[in-house]
Jmol script that loads the backbone (N, CA, C; Angstrom):
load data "model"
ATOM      1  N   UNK A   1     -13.101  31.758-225.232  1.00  0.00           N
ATOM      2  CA  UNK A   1     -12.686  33.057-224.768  1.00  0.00           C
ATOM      3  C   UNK A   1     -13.774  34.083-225.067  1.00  0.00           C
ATOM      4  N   UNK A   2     -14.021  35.119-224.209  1.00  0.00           N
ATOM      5  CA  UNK A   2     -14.562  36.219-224.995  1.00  0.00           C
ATOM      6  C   UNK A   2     -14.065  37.929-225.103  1.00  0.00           C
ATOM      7  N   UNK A   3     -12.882  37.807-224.715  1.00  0.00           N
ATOM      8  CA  UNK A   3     -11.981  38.748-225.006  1.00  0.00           C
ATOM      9  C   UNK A   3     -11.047  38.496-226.112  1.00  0.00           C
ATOM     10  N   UNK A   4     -10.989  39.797-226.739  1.00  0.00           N
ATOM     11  CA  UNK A   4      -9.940  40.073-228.125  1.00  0.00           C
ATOM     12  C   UNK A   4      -8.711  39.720-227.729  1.00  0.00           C
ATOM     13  N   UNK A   5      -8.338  38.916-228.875  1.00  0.00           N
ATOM     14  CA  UNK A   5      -6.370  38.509-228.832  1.00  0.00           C
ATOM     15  C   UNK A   5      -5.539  39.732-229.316  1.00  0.00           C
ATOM     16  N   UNK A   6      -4.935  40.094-229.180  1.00  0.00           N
ATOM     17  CA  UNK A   6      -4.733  41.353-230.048  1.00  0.00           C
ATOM     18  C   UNK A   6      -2.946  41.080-229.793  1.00  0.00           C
ATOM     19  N   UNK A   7      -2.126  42.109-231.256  1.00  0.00           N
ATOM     20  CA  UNK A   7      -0.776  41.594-230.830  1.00  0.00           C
ATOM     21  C   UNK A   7      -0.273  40.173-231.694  1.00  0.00           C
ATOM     22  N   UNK A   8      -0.933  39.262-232.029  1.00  0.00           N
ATOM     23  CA  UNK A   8      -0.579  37.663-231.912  1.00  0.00           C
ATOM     24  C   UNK A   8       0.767  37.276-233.052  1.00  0.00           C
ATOM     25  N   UNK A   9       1.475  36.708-232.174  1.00  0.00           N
ATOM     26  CA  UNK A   9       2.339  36.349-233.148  1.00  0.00           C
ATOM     27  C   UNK A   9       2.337  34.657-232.989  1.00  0.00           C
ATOM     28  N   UNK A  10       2.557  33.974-234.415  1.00  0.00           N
ATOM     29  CA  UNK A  10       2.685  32.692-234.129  1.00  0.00           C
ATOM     30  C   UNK A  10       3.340  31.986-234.494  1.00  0.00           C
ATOM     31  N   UNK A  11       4.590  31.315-234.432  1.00  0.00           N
ATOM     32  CA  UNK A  11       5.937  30.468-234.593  1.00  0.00           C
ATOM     33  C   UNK A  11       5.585  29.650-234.745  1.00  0.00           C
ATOM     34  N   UNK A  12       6.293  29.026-236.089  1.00  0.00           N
ATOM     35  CA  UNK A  12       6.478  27.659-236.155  1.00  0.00           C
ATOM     36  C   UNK A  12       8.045  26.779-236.125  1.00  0.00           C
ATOM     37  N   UNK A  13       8.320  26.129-235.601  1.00  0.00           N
ATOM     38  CA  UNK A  13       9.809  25.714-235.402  1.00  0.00           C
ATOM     39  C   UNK A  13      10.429  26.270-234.787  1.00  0.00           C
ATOM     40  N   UNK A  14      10.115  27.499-234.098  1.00  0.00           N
ATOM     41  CA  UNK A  14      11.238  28.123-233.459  1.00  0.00           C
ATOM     42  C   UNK A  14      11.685  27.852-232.317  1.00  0.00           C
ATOM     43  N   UNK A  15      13.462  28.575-232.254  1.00  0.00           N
ATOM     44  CA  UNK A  15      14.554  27.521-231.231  1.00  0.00           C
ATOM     45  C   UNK A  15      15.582  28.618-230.797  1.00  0.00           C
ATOM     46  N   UNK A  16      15.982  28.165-229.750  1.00  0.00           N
ATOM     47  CA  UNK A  16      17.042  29.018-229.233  1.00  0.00           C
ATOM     48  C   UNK A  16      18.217  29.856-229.694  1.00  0.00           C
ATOM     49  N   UNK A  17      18.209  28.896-230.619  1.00  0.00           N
ATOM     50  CA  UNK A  17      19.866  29.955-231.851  1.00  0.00           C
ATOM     51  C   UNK A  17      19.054  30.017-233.055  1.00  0.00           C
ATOM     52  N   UNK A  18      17.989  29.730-233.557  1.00  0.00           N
ATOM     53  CA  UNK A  18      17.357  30.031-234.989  1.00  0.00           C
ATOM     54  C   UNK A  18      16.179  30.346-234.797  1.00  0.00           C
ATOM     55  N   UNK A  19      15.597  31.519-235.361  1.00  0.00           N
ATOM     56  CA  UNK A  19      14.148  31.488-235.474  1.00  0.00           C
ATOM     57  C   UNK A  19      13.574  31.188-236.752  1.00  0.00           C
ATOM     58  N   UNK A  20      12.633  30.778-235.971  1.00  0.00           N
ATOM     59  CA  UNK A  20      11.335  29.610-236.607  1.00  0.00           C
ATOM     60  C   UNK A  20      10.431  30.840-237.722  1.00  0.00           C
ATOM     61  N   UNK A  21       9.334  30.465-238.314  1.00  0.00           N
ATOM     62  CA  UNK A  21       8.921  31.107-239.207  1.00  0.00           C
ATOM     63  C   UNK A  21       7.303  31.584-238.417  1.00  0.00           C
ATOM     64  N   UNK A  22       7.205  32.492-238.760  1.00  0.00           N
ATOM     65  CA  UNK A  22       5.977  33.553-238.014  1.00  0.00           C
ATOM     66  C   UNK A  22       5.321  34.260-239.444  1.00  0.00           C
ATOM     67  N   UNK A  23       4.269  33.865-238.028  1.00  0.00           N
ATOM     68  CA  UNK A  23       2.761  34.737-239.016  1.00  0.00           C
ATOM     69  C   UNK A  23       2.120  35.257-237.799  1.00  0.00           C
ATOM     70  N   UNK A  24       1.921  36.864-237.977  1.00  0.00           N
ATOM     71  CA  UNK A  24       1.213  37.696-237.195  1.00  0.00           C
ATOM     72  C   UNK A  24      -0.085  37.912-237.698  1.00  0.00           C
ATOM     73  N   UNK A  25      -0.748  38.480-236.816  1.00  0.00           N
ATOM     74  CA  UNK A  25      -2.423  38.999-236.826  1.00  0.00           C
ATOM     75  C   UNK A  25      -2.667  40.201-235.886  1.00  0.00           C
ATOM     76  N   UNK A  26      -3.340  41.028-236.120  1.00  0.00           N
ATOM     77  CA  UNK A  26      -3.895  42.345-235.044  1.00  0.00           C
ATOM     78  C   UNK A  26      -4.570  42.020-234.214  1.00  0.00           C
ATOM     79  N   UNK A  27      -5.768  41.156-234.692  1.00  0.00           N
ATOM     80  CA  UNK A  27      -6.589  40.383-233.807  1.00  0.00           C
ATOM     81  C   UNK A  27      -7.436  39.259-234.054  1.00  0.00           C
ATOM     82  N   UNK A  28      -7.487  38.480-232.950  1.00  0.00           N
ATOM     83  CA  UNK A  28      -8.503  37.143-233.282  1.00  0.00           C
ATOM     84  C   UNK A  28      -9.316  37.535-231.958  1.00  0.00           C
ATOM     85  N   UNK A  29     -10.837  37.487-233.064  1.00  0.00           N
ATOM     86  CA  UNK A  29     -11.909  37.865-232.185  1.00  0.00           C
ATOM     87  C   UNK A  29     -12.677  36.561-231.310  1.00  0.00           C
ATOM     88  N   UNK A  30     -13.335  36.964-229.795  1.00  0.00           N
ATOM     89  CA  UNK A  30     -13.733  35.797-229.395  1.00  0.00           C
ATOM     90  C   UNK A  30     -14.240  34.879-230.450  1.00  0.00           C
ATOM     91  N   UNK A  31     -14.372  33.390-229.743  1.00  0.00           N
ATOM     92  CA  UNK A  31     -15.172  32.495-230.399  1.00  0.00           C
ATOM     93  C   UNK A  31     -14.617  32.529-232.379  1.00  0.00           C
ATOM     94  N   UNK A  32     -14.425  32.930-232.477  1.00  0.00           N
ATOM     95  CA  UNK A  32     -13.217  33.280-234.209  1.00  0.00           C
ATOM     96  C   UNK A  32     -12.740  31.780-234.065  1.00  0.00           C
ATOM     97  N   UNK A  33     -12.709  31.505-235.165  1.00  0.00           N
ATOM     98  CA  UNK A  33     -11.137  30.186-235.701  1.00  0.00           C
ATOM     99  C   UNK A  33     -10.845  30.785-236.070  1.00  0.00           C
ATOM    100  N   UNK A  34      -8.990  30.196-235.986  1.00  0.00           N
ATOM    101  CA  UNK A  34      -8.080  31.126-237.044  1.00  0.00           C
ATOM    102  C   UNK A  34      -7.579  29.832-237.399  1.00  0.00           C
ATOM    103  N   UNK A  35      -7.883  29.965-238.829  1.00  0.00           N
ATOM    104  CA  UNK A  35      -7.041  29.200-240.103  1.00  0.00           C
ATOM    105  C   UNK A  35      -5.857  29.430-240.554  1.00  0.00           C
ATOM    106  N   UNK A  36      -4.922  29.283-240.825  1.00  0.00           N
ATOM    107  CA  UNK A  36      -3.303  29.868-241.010  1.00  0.00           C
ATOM    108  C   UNK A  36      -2.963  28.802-242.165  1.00  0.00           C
ATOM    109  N   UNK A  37      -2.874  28.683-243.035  1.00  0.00           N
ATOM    110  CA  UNK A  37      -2.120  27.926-243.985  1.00  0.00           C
ATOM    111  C   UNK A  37      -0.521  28.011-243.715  1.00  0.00           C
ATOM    112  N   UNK A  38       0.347  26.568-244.140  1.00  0.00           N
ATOM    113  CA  UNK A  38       1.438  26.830-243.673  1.00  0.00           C
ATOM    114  C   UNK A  38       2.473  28.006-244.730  1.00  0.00           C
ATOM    115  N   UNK A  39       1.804  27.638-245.802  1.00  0.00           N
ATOM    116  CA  UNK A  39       2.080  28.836-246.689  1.00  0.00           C
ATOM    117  C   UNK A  39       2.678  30.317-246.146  1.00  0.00           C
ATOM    118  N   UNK A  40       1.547  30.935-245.178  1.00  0.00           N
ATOM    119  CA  UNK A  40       1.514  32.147-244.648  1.00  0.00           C
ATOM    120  C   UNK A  40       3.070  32.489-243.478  1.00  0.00           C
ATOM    121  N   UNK A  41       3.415  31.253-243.017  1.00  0.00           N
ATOM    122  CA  UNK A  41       4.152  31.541-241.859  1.00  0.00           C
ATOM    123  C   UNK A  41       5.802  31.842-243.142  1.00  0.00           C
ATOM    124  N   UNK A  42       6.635  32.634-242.672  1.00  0.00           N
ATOM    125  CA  UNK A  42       7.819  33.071-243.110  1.00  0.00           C
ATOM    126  C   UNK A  42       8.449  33.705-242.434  1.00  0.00           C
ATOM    127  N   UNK A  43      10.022  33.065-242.845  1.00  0.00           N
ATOM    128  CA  UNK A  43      11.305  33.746-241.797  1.00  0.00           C
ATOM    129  C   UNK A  43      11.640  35.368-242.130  1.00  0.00           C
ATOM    130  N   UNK A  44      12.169  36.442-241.414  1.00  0.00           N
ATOM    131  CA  UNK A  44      12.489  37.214-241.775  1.00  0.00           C
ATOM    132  C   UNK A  44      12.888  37.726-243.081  1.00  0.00           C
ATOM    133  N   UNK A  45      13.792  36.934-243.712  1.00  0.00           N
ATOM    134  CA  UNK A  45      14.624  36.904-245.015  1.00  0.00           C
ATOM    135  C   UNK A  45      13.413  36.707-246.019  1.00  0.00           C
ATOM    136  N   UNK A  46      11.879  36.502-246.086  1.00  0.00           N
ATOM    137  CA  UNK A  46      11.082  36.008-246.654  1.00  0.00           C
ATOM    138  C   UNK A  46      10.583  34.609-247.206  1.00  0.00           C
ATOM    139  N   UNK A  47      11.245  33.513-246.442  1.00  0.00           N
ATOM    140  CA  UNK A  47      11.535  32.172-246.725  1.00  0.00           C
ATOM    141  C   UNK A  47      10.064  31.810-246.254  1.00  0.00           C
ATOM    142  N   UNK A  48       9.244  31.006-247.113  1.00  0.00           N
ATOM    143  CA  UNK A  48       8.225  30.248-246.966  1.00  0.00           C
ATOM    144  C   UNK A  48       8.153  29.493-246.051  1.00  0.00           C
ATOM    145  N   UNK A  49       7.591  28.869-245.148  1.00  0.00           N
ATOM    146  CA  UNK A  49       7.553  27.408-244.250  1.00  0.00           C
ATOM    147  C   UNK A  49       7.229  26.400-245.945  1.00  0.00           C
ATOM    148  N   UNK A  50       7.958  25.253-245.800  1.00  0.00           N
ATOM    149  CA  UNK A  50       7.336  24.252-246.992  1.00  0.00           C
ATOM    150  C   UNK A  50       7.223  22.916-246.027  1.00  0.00           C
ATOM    151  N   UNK A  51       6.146  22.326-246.267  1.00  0.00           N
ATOM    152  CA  UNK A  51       5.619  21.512-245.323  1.00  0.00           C
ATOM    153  C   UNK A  51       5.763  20.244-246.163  1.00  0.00           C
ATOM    154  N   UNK A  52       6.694  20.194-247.348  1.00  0.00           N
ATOM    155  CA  UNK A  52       6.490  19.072-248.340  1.00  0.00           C
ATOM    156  C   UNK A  52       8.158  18.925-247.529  1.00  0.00           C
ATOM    157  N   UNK A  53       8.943  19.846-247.474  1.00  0.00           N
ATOM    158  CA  UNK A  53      10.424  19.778-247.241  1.00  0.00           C
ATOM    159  C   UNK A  53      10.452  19.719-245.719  1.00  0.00           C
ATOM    160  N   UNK A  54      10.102  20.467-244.976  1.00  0.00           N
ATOM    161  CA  UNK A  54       9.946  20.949-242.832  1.00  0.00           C
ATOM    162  C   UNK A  54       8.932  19.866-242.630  1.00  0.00           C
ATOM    163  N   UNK A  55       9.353  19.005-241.576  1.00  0.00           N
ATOM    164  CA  UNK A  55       7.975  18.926-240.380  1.00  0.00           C
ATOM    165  C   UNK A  55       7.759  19.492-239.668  1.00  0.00           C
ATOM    166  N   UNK A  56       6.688  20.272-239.390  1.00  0.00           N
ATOM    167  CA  UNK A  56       6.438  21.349-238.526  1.00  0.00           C
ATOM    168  C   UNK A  56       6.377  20.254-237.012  1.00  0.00           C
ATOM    169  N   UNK A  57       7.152  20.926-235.950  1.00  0.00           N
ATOM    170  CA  UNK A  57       7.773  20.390-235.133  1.00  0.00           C
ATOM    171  C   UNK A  57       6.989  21.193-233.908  1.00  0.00           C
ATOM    172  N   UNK A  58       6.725  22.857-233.899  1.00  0.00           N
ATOM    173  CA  UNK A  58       6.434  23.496-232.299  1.00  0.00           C
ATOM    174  C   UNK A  58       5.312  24.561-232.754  1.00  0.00           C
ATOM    175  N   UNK A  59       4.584  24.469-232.262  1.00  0.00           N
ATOM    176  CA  UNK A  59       3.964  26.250-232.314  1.00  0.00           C
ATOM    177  C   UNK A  59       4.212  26.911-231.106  1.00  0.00           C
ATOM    178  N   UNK A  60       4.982  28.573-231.370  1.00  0.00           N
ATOM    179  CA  UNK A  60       4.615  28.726-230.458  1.00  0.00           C
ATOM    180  C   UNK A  60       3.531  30.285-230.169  1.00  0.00           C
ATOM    181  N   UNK A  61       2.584  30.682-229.331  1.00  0.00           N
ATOM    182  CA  UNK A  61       1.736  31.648-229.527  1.00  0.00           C
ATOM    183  C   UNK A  61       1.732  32.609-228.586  1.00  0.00           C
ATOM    184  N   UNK A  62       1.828  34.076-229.167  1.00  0.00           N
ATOM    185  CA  UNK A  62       1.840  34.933-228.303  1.00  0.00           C
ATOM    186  C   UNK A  62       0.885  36.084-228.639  1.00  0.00           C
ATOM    187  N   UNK A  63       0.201  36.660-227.552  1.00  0.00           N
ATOM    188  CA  UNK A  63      -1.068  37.723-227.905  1.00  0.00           C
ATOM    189  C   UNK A  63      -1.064  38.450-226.395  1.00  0.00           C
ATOM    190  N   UNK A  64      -1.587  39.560-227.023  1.00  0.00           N
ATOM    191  CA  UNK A  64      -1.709  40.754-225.661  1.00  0.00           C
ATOM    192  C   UNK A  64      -3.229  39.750-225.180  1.00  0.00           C
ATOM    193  N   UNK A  65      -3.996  39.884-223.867  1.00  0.00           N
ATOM    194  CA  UNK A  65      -5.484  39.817-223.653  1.00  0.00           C
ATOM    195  C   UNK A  65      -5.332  40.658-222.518  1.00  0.00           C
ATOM    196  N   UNK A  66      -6.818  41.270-222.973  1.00  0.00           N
ATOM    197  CA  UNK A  66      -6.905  42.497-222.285  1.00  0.00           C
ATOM    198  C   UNK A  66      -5.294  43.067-221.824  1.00  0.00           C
ATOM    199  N   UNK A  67      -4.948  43.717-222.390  1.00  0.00           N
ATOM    200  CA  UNK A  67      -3.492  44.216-221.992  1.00  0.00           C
ATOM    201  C   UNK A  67      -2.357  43.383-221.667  1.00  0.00           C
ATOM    202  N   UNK A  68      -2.626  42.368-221.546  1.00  0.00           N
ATOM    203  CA  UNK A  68      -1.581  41.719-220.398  1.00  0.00           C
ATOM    204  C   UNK A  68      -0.911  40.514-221.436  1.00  0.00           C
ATOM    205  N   UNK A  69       0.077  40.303-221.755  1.00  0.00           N
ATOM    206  CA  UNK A  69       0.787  39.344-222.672  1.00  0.00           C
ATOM    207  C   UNK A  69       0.733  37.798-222.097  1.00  0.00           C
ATOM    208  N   UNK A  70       0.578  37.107-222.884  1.00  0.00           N
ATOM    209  CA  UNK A  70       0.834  35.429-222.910  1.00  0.00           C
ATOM    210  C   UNK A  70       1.479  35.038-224.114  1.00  0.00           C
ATOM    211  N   UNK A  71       1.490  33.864-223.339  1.00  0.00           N
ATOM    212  CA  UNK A  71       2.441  32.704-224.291  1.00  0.00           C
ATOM    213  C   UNK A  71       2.280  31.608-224.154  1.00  0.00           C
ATOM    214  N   UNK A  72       1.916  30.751-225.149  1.00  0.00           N
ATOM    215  CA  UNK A  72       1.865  29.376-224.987  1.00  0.00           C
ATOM    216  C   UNK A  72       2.801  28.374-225.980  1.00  0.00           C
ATOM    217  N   UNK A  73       3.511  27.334-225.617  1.00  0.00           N
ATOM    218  CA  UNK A  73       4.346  26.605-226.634  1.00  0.00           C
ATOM    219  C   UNK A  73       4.066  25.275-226.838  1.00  0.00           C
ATOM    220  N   UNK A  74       3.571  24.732-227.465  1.00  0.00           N
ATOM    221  CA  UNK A  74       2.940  23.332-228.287  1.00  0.00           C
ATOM    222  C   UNK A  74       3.657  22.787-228.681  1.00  0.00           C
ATOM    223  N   UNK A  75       4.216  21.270-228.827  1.00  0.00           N
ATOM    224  CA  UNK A  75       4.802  20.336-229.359  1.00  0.00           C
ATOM    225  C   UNK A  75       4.062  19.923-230.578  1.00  0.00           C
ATOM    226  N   UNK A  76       4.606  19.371-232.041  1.00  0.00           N
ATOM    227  CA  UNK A  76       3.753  19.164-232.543  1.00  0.00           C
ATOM    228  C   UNK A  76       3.790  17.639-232.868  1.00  0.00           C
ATOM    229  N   UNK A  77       3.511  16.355-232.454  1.00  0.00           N
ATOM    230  CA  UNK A  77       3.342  14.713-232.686  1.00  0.00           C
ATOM    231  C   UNK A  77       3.729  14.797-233.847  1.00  0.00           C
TER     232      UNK A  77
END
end "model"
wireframe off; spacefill off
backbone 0.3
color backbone group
């Protein structure tokens, strides 16, 4: 890419009657990795993702580019 992500939110597990645990960012700059430990992702209530207890099952990713919103949803093997 070489446009800014800006906005990004990123789900893990999340489902139609429960949401999954999220970790936001302002921005991921072109060409950037973003590293996320599962540590970082948490439910509203402040609940950790624990990856010893959860299999992380979906990501899913959302970011403004250039203005305009996306979404993408990943299965996880």
């Amino acid at each position: 890419e070489s446009t800014n992500w800006t906005d990004c939110r990123l789900e893990l597990n999340s489902g139609i009657l429960k949401g999954g645990y999220v970790y936001k960012t302002a921005l991921i700059s072109p060409q950037d990795q973003l590293i996320v430990p599962f540590r970082e992702f948490a439910k509203g209530d402040g609940t950790r993702f624990n990856s010893y207890d959860t299999k992380p099952q979906s990501l899913s990713v959302s970011c403004k580019v250039d203005g305009i919103s996306g979404f993408g949803y990943y299965a996880i093997n």
